[in-house]
C-alpha positions in Angstrom: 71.9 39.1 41.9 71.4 37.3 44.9 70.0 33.9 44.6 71.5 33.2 40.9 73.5 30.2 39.7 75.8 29.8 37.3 76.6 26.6 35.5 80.5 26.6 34.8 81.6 23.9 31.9 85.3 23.2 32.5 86.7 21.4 29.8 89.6 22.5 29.3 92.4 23.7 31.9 91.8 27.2 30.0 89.0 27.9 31.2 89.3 30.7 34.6 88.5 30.5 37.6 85.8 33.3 38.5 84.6 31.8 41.5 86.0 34.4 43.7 83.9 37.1 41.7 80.6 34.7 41.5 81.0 34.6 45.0 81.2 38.3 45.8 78.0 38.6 43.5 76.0 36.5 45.4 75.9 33.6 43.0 76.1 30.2 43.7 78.5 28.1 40.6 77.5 25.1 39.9 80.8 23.2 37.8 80.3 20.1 35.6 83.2 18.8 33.1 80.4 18.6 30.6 78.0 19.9 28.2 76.1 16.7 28.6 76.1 17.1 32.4 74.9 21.2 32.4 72.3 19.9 30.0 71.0 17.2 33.1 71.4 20.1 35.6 69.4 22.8 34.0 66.7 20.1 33.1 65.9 19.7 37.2 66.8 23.4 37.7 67.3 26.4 35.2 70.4 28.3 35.6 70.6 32.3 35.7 73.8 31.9 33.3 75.9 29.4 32.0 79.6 29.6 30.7 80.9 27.3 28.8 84.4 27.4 26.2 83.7 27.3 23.0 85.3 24.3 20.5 85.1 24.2 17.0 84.9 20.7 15.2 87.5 21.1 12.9 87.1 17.4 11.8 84.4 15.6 13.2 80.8 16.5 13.6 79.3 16.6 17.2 75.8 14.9 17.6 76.0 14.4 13.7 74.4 17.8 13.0 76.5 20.6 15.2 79.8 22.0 14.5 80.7 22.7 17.7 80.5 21.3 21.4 77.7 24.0 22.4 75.6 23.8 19.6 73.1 21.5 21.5 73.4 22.7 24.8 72.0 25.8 23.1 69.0 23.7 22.0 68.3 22.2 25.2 68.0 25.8 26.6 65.5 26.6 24.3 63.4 23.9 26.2 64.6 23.8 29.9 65.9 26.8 30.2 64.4 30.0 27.9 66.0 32.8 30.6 69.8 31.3 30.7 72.2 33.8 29.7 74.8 32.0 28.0 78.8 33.8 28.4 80.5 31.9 25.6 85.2 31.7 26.1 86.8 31.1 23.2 90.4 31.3 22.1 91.4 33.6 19.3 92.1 30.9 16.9 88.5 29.6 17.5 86.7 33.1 17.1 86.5 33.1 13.6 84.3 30.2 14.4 81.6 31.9 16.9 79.2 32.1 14.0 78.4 28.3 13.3 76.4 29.0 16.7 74.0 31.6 14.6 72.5 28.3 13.4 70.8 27.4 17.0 67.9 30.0 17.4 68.9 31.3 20.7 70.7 34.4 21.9 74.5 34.3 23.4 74.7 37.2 25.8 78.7 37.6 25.5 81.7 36.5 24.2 84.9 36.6 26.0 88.3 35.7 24.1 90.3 33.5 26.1 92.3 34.3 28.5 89.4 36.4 30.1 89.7 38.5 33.0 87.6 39.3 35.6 86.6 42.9 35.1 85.4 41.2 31.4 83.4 38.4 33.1 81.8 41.1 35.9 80.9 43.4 32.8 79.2 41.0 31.4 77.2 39.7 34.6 76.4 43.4 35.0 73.9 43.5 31.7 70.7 42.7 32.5 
């Protein structure tokens, strides 16, 4: 895996700290506090992954049409970045949610309920 990057979105002090395990792996993390910011990033450069906590709008409605805060970063990766595997952290009152991202034609490669631990977050690097 050498040579990969990751794009971490923290947003949230619930989100873990796997930079110990990127590292070991060979990958390089690249961490924005944004969805906006990831999307800027993987426009100059696609990303190998990117891993980014999942929030449900419970009341208001992101970009007018998305019911959640990764719902366009999804449809940005359609066009910058077709090969980005996206790990998706969620907490369990936010699961029952996941599916509002059916909506966005593109493929989430895991799901991880928060708090995640390492030996999830390798398994999940290890799919190819």
């Amino acid at each position: 895996m050498s040579n990969s990057i990751v794009i971490s979105i923290i947003e949230s002090m619930m989100f873990p700290d796997f930079g110990a395990l990127y590292q070991r792996k060979g990958i390089e993390e690249l961490r924005v506090d944004s969805v906006r910011k990831a999307v800027t990033l993987v426009k100059k450069q696609p990303a190998d992954y990117i891993v980014a906590e999942f929030s449900y709008a419970y009341s208001t409605n992101y970009s007018g049409i998305y019911k959640s805060n990764i719902e366009g970063l999804l449809v940005s990766l359609i066009k910058y970045s077709p090969n980005t595997k996206v790990i998706v952290l969620a907490k369990k009152k936010e699961m029952q949610y996941l599916n509002v991202l059916d909506s966005v034609d593109y493929p989430v490669h895991g799901v991880l309920q928060l708090p995640a631990s390492l030996s999830q977050m390798e398994d999940l690097l290890d799919i190819v």
